[in-house]
N, C-alpha and C positions, 0 to 999 in steps of 0.2 A: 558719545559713541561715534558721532560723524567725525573729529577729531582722530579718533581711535582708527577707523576705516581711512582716514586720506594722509597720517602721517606714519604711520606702521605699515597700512595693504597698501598703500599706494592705489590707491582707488581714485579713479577718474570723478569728473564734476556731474556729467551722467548719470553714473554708478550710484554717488553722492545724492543726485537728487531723487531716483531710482528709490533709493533705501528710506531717506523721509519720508516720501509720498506714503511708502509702504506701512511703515510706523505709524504716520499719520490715521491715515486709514482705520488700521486696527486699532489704535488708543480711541478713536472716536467714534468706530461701530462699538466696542468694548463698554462704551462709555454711554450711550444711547438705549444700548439692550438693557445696560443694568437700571438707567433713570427713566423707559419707557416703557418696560417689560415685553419686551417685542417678542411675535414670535421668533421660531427657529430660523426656517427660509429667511424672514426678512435680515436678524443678525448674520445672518452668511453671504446677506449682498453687500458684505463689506468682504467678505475675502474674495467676494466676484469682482468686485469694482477693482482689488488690489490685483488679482488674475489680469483684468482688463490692462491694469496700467504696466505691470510688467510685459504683457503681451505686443503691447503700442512701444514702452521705452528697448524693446527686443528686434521688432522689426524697424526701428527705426537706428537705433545707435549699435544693433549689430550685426558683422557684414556674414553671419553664417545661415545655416540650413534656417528655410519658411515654416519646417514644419512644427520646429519648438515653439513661434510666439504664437499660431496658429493655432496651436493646442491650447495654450494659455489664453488665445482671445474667444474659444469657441467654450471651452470648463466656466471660464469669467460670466463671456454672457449668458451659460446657462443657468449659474447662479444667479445674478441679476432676473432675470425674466422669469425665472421661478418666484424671486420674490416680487416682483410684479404682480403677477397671478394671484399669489398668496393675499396681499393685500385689496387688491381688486373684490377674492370671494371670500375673505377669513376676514379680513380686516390687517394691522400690523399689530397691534397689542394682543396681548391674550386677556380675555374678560376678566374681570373681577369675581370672584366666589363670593359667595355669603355664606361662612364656615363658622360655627359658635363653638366654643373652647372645645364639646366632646366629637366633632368633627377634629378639630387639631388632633386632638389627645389620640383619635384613633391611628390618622397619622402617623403619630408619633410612634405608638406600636409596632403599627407595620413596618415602617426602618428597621427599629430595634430588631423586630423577627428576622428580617430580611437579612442582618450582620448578625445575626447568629447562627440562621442557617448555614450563612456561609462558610461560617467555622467547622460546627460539626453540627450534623441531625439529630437534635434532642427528642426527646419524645414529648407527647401533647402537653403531660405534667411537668415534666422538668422545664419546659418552655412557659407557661404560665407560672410555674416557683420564679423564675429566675428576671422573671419582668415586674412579680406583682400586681399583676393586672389580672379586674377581672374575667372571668372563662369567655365569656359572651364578647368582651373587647377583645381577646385575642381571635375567637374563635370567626367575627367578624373582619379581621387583620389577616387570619390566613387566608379566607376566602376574597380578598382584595386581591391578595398577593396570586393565588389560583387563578381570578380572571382575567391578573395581567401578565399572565405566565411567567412571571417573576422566577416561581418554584415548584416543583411538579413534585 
């Protein structure tokens, strides 16, 4: 890609390094969240850090207006410092559950309900015909979906 960027766009060594950094970044926030289960904040102090470095590679290698790397260094460190926060009083991981197959399986309902609704609004019966499932599992899957205002 960097090839791609400096013999086609003609793109500066700046630019160039600019653009890694940036890649970097996200392949290995990307990479962390998915092998660490991180929270949300914390995966996003990888698009702050990358905000950051865009913001620093802007005021530094270009000669126009303060206000665009300004923007990009103050959104960056907002990210960044929120996930600060986050793991200071949350932690960085999201905890582990202790879910036994009919926990999943409810779960798993409740998607199911959830891409159906979206299609069209079946009624109570055609919604448990069409899942298999029984009344009590659906009927506890719609009110999941009720508390998380999923579907009204």
């Amino acid at each position: 890609m960097l090839a791609i960027f400096y013999f086609f766009l003609e793109s500066t060594a700046p630019q160039l390094a600019t653009t890694a950094l940036a890649t970097a970044s996200a392949g290995l926030t990307e990479f962390l969240s998915d092998a660490y289960d991180l929270r949300k904040p914390v995966t996003h102090a990888g698009f702050g850090v990358q905000l950051l470095l865009g913001g620093v590679a802007l005021s530094v290698f270009d000669d126009g207006s303060v206000l665009f790397p300004a923007a990009f260094l103050a959104v960056g460190g907002w990210f960044a410092l929120n996930a600060v926060q986050t793991v200071r009083h949350e932690g960085g991981t999201v905890p582990e559950t202790t879910r036994d197959g009919h926990d999943v399986y409810r779960e798993y309902v409740a998607k199911r309900i959830y891409v159906i609704l979206d299609d069209r609004p079946p009624t109570r019966c055609e919604l448990g015909d069409s899942l298999d499932a029984d009344d009590e599992v659906v009927d506890a899957a719609i009110d999941r979906l009720l508390d998380r205002d999923a579907i009204t």
